[in-house]
C-alpha positions as CSV (number, residue, x, y, z in Angstrom):
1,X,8.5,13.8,7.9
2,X,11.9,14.7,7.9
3,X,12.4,15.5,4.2
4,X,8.8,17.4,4.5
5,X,10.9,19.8,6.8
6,X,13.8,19.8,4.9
7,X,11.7,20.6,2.0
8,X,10.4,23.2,4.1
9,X,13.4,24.8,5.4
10,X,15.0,25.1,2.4
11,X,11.9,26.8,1.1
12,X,12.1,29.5,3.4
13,X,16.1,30.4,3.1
14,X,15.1,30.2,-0.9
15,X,12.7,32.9,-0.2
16,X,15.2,34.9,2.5
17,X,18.1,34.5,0.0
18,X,15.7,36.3,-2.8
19,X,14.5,38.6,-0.4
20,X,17.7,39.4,0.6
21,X,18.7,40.0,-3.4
22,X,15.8,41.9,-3.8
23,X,15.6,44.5,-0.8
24,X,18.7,44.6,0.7
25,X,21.7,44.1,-1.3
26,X,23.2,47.5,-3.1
27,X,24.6,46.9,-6.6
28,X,26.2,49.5,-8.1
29,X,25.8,50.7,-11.7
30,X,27.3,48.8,-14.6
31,X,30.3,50.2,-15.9
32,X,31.3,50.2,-19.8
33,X,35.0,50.3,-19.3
34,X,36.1,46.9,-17.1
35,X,37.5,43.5,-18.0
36,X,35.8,40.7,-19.1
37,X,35.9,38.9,-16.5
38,X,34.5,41.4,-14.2
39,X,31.7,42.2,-16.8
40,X,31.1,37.8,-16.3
41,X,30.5,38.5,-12.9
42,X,28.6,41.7,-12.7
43,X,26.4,39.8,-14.9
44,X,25.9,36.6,-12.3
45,X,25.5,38.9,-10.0
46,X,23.2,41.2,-11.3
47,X,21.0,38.2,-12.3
48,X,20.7,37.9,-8.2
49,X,19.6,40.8,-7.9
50,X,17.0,41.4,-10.6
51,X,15.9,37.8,-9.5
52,X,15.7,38.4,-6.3
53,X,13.2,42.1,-7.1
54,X,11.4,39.7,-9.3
55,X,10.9,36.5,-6.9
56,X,10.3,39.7,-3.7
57,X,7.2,41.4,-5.5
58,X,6.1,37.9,-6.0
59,X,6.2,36.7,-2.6
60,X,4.9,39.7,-1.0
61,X,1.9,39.9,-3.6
62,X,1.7,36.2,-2.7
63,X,1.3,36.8,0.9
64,X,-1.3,40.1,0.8
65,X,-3.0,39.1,-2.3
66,X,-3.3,35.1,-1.8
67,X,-5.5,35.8,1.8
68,X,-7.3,38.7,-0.1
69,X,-8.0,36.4,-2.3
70,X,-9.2,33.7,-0.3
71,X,-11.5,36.1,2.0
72,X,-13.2,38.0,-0.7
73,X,-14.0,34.5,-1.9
74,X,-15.8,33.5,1.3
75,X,-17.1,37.4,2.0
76,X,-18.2,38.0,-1.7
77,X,-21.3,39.6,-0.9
78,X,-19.7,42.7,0.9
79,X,-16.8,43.5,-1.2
80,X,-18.4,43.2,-5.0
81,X,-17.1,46.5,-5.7
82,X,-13.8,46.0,-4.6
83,X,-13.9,42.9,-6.9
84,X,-15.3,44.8,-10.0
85,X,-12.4,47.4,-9.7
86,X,-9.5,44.4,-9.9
87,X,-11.3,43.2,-13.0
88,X,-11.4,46.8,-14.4
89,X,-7.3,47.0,-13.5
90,X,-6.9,43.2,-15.4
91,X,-8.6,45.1,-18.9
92,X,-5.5,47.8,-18.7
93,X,-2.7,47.4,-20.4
94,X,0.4,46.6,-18.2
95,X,2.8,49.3,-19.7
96,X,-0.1,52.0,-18.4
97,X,1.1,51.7,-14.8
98,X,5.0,52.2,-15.8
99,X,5.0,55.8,-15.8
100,X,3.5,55.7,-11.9
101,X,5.8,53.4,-10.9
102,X,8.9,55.9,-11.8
103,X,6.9,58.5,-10.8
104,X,5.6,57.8,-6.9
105,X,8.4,55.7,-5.7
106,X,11.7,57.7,-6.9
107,X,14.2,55.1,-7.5
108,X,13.2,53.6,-4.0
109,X,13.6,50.3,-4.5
110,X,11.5,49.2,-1.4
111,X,8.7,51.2,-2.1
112,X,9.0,49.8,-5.9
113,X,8.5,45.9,-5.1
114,X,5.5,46.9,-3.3
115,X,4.1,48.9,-5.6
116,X,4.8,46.4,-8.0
117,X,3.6,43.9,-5.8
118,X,0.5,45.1,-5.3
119,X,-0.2,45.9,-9.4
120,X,1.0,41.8,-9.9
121,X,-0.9,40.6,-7.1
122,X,-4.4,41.6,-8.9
123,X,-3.8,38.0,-11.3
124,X,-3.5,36.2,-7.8
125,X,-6.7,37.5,-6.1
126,X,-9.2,37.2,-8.7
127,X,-8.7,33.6,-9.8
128,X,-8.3,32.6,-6.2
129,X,-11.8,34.3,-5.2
130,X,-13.6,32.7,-8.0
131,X,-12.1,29.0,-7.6
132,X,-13.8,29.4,-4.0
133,X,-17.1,31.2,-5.1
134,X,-17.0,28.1,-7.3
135,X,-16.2,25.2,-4.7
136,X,-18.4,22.5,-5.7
137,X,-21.5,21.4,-3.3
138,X,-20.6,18.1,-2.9
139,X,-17.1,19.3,-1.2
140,X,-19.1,21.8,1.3
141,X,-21.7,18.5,1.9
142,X,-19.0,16.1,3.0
143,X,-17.0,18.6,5.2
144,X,-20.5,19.3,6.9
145,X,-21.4,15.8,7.4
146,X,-17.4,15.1,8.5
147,X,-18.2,17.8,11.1
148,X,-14.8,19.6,9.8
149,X,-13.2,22.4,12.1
150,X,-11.8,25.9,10.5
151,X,-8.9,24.4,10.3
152,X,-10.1,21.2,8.6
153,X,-12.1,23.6,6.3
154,X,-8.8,25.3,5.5
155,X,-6.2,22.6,5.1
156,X,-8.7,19.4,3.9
157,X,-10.9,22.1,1.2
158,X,-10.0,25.5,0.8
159,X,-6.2,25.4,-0.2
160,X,-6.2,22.4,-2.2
161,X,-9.2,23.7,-4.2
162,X,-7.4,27.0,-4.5
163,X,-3.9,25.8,-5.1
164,X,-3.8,25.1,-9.0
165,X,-5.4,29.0,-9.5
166,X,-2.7,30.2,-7.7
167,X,0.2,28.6,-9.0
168,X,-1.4,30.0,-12.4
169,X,-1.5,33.2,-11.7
170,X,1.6,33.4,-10.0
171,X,3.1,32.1,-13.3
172,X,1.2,35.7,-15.0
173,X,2.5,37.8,-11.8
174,X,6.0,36.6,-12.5
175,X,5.8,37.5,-16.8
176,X,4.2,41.0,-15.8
177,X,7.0,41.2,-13.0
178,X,9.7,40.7,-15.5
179,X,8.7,43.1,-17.6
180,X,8.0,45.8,-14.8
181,X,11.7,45.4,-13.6
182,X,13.4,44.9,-16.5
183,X,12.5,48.2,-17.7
184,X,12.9,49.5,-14.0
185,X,16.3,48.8,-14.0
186,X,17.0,50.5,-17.3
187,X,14.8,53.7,-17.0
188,X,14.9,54.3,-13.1
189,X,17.1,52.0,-11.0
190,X,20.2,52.3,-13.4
191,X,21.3,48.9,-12.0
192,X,20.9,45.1,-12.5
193,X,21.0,42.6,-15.2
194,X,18.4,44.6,-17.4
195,X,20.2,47.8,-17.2
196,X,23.9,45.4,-18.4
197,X,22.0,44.6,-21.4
198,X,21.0,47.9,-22.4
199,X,24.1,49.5,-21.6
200,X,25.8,46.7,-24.0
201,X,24.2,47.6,-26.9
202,X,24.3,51.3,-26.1
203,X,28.0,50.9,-26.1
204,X,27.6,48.2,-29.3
205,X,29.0,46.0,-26.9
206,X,27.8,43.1,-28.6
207,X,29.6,39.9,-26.8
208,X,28.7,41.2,-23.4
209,X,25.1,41.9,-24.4
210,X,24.7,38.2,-25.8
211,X,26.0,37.0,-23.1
212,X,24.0,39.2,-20.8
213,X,21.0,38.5,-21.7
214,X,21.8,34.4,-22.1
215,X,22.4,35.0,-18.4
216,X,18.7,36.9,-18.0
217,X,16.9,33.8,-19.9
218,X,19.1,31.5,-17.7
219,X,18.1,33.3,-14.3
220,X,14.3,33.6,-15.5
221,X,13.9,29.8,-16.1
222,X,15.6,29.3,-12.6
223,X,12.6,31.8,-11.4
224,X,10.2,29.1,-13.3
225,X,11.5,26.0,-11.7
226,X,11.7,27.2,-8.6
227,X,7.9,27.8,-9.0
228,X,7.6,23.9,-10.3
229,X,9.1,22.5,-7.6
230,X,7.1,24.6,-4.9
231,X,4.1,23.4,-7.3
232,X,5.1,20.0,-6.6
233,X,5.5,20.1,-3.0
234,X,2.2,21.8,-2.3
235,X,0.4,19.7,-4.8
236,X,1.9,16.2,-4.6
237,X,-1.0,14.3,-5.1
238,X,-1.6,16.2,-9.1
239,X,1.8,14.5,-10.0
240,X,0.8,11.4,-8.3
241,X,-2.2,11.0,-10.5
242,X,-0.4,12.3,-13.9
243,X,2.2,9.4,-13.4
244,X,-0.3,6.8,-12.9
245,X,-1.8,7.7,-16.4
């Protein structure tokens, strides 16, 4: 019980340490002419920050998206519409929505995550809904006979039935996120890792961009175990099973 809360609480400072990154902190531009050393730690830095935007669009399209999800799974007859317009947004290419996202927030890097949390949160909602339009009969026929509560309903059936379609689509949201900010922070933020790399080779910089964008695949596969790990957590019984095999 105690390391389920430790596990816990350190889940939620990760998430107020990225939100943090992502929202609050104010980084300023990187500058061509400074030391090494200095360029090391913009770099480190920067990866903070362009993690954090990352992992704060994620977490907020987790949160709207995930319960969206979840109700127009239960409510599918009244919102069909609103379901065949996120499938018509999954058929558009992601690049389409770039020019709105410069556009209607104006470097405001608030109203950016959420923009960008709502485009991202589309591969959330969608395979949620259907893995609960799908729940198998024999799940609804024991919870009835078991007499289980709302609450049962929602702990015992819905989440763990909805769990490994969400930890897949967050793994999309989080490719289409990195793309979003990286070219965010080179054509409209002017700041963060991204925006390092490009000035480097603008400059032919070529050391610092190397190392740069080692840093960017280094941060990145932090943002993809941290997913693993809050895979495992949620879903301890999947990697129960796989080591039994």
């Amino acid at each position: 019980m105690k390391k389920n809360r430790l596990q816990i609480g350190l889940l939620i400072l990760t998430c107020l340490f990225f939100l943090y990154f992502g929202f609050r902190f104010q980084l300023t531009p990187y500058q061509m002419k400074q030391d090494f050393s200095d360029s090391l730690l913009y770099f480190i830095v920067g990866g903070f920050v362009t993690s954090g935007r990352i992992m704060s669009s994620l977490i907020i399209a987790s949160l709207f998206w995930g319960i969206s999800g979840v109700v127009g799974g239960i409510f599918t007859r009244f919102i069909k519409q609103v379901s065949f317009l996120l499938n018509s947004i999954l058929v558009i290419p992601i690049i389409t929505f770039f020019p709105l996202l410069i556009l209607w927030t104006d470097k405001n890097i608030v109203a950016l995550i959420l923009f960008c949390s709502l485009l991202v949160g589309v591969y959330l909602a969608l395979p949620i809904r259907e893995a609960i339009i799908k729940l198998p009969k024999d799940y609804v026929i024991v919870a009835g006979n078991l007499q289980f509560t709302p609450y049962m309903w929602l702990v015992e059936v819905i989440i763990p039935t909805i769990l490994p379609h969400f930890f897949t689509g967050l793994r999309i949201s989080m490719s289409i996120a990195t793309v979003y900010f990286f070219l965010l922070e080179i054509y409209s933020l002017q700041s963060g890792l991204a925006y390092a790399i490009y000035m480097s080779f603008k400059q032919s910089q070529t050391l610092e961009a190397a190392i740069a964008m080692l840093f960017f695949i280094l941060f990145m596969l932090m943002l993809r175990y941290l997913i693993h790990k809050l895979q495992v957590f949620l879903m301890p019984w999947e990697y129960y099973f796989r080591k039994q095999v």
